[in-house]
Backbone bond lengths (Angstrom), bond angles and torsions (degrees), N, CA, C in turn:
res aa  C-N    CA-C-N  psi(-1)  N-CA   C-N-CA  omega(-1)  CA-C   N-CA-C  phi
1 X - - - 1.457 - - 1.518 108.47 -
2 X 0.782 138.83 139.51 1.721 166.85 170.98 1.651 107.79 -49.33
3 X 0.940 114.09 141.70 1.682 125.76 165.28 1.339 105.20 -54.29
4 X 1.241 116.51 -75.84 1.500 109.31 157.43 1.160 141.54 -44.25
5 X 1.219 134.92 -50.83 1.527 119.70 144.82 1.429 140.93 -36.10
6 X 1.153 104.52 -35.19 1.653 120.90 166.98 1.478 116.90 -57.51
7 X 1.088 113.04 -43.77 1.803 136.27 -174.59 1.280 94.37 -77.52
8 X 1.676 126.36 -56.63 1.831 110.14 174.56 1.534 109.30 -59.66
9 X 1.334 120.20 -35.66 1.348 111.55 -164.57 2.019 98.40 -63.31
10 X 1.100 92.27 -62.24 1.429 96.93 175.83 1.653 128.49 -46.44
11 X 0.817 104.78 -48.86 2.218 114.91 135.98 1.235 111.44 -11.00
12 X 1.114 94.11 -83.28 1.328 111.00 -157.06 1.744 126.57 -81.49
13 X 1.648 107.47 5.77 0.956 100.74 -153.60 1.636 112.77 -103.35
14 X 1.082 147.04 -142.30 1.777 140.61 166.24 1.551 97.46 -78.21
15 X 1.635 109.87 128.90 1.202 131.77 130.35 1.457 165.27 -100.60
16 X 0.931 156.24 113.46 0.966 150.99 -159.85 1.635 111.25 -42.78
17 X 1.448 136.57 135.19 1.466 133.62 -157.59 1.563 92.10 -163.12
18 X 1.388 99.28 116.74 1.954 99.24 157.31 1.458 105.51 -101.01
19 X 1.588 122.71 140.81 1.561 106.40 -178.14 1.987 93.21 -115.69
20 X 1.269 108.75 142.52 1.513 111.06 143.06 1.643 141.80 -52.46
21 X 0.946 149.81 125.97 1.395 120.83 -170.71 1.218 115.69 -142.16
22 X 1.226 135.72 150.50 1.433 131.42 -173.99 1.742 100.77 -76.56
23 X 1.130 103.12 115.81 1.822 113.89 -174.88 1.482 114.31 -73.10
24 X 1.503 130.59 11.87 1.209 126.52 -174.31 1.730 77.47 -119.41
25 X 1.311 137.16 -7.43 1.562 113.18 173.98 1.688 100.52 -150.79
26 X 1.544 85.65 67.56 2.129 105.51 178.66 1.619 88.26 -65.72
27 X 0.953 107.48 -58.46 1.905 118.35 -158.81 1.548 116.78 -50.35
28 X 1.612 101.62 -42.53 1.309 93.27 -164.82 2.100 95.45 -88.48
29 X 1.509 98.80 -33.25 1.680 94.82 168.82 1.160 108.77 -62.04
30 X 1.040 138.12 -27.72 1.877 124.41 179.51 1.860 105.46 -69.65
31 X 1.329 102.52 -63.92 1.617 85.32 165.59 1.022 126.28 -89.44
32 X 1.129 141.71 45.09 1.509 135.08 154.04 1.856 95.01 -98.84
33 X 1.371 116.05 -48.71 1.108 122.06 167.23 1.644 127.59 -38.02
34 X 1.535 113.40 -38.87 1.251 114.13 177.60 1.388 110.57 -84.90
35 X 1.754 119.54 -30.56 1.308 108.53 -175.02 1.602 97.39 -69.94
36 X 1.333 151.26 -30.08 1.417 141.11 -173.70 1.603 96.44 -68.41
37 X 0.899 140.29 -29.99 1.446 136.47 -175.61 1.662 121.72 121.07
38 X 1.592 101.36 33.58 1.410 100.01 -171.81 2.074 101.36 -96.51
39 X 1.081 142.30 121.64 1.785 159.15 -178.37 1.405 92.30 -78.06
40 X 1.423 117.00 106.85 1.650 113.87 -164.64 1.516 106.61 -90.95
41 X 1.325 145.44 123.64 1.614 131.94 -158.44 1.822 76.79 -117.92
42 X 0.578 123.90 -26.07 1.692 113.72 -168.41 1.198 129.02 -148.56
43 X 1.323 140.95 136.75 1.787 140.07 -158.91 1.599 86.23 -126.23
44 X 1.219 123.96 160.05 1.557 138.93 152.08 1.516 77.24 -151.78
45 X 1.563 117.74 126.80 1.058 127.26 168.26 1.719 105.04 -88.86
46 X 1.549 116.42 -64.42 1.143 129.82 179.22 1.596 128.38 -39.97
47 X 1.667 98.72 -29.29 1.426 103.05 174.69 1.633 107.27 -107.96
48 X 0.995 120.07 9.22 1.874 118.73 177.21 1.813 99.05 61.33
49 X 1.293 94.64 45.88 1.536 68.36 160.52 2.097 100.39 -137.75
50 X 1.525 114.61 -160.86 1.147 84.15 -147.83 1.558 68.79 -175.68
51 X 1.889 121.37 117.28 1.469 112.85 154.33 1.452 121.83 -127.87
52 X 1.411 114.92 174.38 1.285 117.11 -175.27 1.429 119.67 179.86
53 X 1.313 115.55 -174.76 1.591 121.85 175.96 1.827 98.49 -103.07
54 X 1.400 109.94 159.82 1.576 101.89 -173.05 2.264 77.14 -167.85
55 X 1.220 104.91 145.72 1.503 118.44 156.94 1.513 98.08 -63.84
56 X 1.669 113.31 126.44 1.100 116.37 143.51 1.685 138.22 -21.53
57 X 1.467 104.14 -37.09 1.702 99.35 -163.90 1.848 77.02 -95.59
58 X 1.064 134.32 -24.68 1.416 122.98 -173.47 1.555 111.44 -57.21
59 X 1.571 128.04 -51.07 1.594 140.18 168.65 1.669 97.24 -2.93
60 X 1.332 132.42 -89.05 0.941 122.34 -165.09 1.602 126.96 -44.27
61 X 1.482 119.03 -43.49 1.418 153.57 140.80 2.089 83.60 -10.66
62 X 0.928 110.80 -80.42 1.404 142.54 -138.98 1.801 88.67 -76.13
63 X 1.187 106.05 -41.52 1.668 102.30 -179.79 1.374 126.39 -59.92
64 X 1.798 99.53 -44.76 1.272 118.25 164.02 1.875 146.84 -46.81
65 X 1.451 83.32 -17.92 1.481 98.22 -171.51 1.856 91.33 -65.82
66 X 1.287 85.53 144.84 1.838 105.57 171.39 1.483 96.31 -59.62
67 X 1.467 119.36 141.31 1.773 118.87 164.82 1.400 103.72 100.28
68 X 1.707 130.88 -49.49 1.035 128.80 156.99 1.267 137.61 -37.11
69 X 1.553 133.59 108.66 1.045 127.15 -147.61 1.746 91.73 -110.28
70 X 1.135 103.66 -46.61 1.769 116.13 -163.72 1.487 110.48 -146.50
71 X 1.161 124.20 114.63 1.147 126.73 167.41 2.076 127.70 -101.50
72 X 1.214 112.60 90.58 1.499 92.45 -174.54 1.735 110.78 -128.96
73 X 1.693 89.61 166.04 1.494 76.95 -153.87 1.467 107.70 -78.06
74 X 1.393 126.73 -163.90 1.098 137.90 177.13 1.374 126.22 -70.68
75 X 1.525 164.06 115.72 1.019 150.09 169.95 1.313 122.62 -103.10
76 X 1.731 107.76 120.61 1.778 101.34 -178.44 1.382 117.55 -95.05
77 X 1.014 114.01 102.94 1.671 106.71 166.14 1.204 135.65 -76.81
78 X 1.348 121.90 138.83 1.563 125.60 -156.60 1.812 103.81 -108.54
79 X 1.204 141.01 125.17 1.159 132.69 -170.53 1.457 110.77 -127.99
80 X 2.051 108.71 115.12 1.892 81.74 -174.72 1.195 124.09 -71.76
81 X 1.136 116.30 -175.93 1.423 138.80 -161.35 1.512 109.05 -72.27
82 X 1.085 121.41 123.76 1.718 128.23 -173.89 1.285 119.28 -13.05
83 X 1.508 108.93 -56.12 1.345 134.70 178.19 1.908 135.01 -68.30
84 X 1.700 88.46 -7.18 1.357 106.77 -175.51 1.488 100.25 -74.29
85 X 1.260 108.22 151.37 1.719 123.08 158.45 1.673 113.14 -59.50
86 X 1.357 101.72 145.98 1.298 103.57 177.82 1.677 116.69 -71.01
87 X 1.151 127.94 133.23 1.656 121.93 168.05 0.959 125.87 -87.66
């Protein structure tokens, strides 16, 4: 596979996404959300928010939905180990 191909594949592939959501219409944004292709790992109904896996090129797809307020992706932070030196 190609340098470039690798980079679309990686594009294109599942990301991690927390969405905002308007909390008077969780229900119909949760499935409207899954029929576009969003894998729902987590509901907070009460707080409007809303996570999951979604294709990268889908996000925009995903912004659009009515009720959607904010969609961003996930960030993992890595923290060293107690014992590490400072950098």
């Amino acid at each position: 596979m190609s340098e470039d191909a690798m980079g679309q594949a990686a594009r294109s592939g599942p990301v991690g996404v927390i969405l905002s959501v308007d909390p008077d219409r969780f229900a119909q944004v949760v499935e409207a959300a899954r029929r576009i292709g969003l894998t729902v790992t987590g509901e907070q109904q009460i707080l409007g928010s809303l996570s999951g896996t979604i294709a990268e090129d889908r996000i925009p797809v995903l912004e659009a939905v009515d009720g959607v307020e904010a969609v961003d992706r996930e960030q993992i932070v890595r923290l060293p180990p107690p014992d590490a030196p400072i950098q």
